[in-house]
C-alpha positions in Angstrom: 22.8 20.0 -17.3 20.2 17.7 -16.5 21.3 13.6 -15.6 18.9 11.0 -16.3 18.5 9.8 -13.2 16.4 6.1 -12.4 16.0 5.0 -8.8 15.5 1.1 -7.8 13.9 0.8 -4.6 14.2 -2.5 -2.2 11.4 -2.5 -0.5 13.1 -4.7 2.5 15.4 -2.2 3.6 13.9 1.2 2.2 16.8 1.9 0.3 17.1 3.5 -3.1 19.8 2.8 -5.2 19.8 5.7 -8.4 21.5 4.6 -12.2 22.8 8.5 -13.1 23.2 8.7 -17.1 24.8 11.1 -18.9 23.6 11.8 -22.3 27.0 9.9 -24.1 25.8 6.9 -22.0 28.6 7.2 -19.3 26.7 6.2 -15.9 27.0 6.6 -11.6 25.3 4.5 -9.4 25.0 5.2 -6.2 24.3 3.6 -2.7 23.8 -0.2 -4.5 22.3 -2.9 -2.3 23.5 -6.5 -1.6 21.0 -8.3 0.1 21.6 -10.1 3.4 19.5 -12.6 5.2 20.3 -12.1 9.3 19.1 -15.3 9.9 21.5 -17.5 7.5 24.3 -14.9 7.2 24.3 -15.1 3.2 24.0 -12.7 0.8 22.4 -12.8 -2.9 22.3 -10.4 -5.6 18.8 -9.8 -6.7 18.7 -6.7 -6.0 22.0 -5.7 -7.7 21.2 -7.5 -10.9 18.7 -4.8 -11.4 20.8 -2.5 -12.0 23.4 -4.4 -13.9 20.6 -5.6 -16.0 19.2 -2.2 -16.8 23.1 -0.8 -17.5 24.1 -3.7 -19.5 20.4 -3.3 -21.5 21.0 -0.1 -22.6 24.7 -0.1 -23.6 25.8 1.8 -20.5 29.1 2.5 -19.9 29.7 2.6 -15.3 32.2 4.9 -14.2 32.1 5.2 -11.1 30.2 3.3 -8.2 29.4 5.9 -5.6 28.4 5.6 -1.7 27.2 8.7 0.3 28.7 7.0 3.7 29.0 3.7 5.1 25.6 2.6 5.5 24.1 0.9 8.6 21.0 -0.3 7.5 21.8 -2.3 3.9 25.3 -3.7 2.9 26.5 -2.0 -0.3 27.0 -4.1 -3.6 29.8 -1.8 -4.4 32.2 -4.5 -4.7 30.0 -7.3 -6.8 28.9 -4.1 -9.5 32.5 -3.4 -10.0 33.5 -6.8 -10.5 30.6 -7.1 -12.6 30.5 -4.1 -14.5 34.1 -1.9 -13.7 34.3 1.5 -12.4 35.9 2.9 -9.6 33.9 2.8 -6.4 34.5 6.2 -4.2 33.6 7.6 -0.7 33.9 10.8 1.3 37.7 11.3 2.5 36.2 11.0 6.0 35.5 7.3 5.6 38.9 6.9 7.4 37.4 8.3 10.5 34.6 5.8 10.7 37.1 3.1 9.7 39.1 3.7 12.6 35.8 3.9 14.9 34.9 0.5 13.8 37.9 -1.6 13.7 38.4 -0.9 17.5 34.3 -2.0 17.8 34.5 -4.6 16.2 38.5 -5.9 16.8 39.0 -6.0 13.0 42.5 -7.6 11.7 45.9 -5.8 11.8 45.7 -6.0 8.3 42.5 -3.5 8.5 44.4 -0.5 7.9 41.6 2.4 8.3 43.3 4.6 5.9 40.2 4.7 3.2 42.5 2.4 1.0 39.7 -0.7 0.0 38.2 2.2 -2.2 39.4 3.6 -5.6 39.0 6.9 -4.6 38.0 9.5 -1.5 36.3 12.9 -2.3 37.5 15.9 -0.7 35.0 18.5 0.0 34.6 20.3 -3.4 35.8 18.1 -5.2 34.7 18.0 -9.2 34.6 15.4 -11.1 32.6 13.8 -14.4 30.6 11.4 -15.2 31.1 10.9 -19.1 29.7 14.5 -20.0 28.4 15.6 -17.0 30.3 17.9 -14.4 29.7 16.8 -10.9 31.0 17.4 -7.3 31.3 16.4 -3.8 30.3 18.3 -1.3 31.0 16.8 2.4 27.4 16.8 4.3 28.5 14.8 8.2 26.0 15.0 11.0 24.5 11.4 10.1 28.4 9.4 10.1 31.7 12.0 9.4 31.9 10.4 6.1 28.5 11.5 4.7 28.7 13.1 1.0 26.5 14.7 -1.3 27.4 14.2 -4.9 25.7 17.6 -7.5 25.1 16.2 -10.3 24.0 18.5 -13.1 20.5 20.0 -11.3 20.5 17.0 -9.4 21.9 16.1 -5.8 22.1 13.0 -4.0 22.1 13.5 -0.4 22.6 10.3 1.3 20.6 10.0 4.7 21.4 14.1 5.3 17.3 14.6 4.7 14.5 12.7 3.8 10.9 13.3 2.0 9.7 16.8 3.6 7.0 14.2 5.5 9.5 12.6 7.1 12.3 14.9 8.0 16.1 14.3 8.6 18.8 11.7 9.4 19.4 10.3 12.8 22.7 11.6 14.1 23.3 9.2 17.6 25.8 6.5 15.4 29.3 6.5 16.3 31.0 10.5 15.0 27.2 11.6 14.4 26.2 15.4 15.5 23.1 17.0 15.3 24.1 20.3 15.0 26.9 19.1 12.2 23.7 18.0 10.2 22.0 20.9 10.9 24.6 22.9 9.1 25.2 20.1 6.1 21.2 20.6 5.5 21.9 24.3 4.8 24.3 23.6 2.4 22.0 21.6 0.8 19.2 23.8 1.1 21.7 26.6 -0.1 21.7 25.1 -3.4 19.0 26.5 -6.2 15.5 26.2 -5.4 14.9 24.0 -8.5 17.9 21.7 -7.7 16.6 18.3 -7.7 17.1 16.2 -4.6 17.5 12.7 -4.7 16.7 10.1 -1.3 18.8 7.3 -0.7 15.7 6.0 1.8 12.3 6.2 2.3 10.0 4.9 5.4 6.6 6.2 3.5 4.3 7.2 6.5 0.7 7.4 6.7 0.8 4.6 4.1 1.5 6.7 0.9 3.7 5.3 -2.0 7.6 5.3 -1.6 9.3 8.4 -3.0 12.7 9.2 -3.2 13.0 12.9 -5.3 12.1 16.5 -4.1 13.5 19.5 -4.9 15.5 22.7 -2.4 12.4 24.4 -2.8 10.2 21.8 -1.5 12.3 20.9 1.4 12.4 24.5 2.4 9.0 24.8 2.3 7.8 21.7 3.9 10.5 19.4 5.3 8.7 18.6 9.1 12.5 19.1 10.7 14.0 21.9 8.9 11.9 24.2 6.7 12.4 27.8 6.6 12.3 29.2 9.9 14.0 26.4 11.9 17.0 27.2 14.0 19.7 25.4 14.7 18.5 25.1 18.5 15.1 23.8 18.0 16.5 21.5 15.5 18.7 20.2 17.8 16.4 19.5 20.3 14.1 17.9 18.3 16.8 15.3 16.8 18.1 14.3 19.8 14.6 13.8 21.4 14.2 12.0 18.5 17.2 10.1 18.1 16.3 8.7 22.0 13.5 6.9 20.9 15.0 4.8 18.1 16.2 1.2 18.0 19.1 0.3 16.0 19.0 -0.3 12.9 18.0 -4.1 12.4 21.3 -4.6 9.8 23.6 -2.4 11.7 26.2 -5.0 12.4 27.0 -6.9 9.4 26.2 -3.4 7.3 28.7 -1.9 8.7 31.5 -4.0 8.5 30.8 -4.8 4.9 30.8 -0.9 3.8 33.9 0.3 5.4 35.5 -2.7 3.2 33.9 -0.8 0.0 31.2 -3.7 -0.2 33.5 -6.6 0.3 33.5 -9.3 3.2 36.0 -9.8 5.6 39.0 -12.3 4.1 38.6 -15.9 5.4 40.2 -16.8 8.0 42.1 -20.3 8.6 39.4 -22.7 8.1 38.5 -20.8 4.3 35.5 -18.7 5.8 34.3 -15.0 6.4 33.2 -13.9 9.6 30.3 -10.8 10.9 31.2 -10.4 14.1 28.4 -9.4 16.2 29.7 -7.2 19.9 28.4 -8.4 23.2 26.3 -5.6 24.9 28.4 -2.8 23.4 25.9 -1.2 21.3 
């Protein structure tokens, strides 16, 4: 089966968010954006209406809200789509893991309980499930976080930050639980699947100043992909990630990103005074 599958793509942060349609109108979306200004602290919704304006404009019905891991470059809308539209909003069973990682980081509440619970629902490795008439299934991809999913769709796939466009390779793996050689082995899953299988990008950072694009295809990134085409090892991947990896800043969203996603897309709760607080750690990271 093939998914209708329509990407939205916010230019600030590189992220794609994809609207996946089966043909009885029964919809995914996955890796949603709510937009954050650093410098004020708020959020907004512009990029979120998007989508809820394209689902609501075609009679759509939302199942399920999907993330491939908890993000550290956008803060997920997960929570404002489901109030706005339903569906249940779901994660890779490992999203306890990085839970647990963070609430130590970051000193999170008592209340905090790291045991995946803020989301309606964590995929096991494997796991099928449907979206209207479409059989899918999760397929657990770490390397990038622990928690990192890809979710086959029909012909399609959504890795996530596993891999990228073939120009511009594979995921960082030097964030908290991250492993280069775990990645290396999630990308051959991936790459295990048919040739024709259609891969979908939950980011793109065009180089050389081409247009964004977000969908390749096994066969492509086997061919082409500048970190792991056909014929790259699992040692000279390695190597070349974690020279990589050494060179990168952080990215610019990392800290309120984080502690949004773990939450399913929600803010902290107020504290005494009636407001939320991102906490930002003191030459930690």
């Amino acid at each position: 089966m093939k998914p209708d599958v329509t990407g939205f793509f916010d230019e600030t942060t590189g992220t794609i968010s994809h609207v996946v349609a089966a043909p009885d109108g029964a919809v995914a979306i996955i890796d949603s954006v709510l937009d954050y200004d650093p410098i004020s602290a708020r959020t907004s919704t512009q990029s979120a209406d998007k989508l809820i304006a394209f689902v609501r404009g075609r009679g759509l019905t939302v199942e399920w809200i999907l993330e491939t891991h908890a993000h550290a470059d956008h803060l997920s809308a997960a929570g404002y789509l489901k109030d706005e539209l339903g569906g249940r909003v779901a994660i890779g069973e490992r999203i306890t893991e990085v839970q647990a990682t963070f609430k130590k980081l970051f000193n999170i509440e008592d209340g905090f309980a790291a045991n995946g619970s803020e989301f309606d629902h964590l995929f096991g490795d494997g796991e099928p499930f449907r979206i209207g008439a479409l059989e899918a299934r999760a397929m657990s991809t770490p390397g990038h976080t622990p928690a990192c999913a890809t979710y086959i769709v029909g012909d399609a796939a959504f890795v996530g930050d596993t891999i990228f466009m073939p120009d511009f390779g594979s995921a960082r793996t030097d964030f908290p639980g991250g492993d280069a050689a775990t990645l290396y082995r999630s990308i051959m899953r991936i790459l295990s699947l048919p040739p024709e299988t259609r891969l979908f990008m939950c980011h793109d950072y065009p180089p050389g100043g081409r247009a964004p694009a977000w969908e390749s295809t096994v066969a492509e990134e086997r061919a082409r992909n500048k970190h792991v085409h056909d014929g790259v090892g699992e040692a000279a991947f390695v190597e070349t990630r974690k020279a990589r990896d050494a060179g990168l800043e952080l990215p610019r969203l990392i800290l309120p990103s984080v502690q949004v996603n773990i939450r399913a897309g929600r803010l902290p709760p107020p504290e005494a005074n009636g407001l939320s607080y991102l906490k930002g750690p003191v030459n930690v990271l």
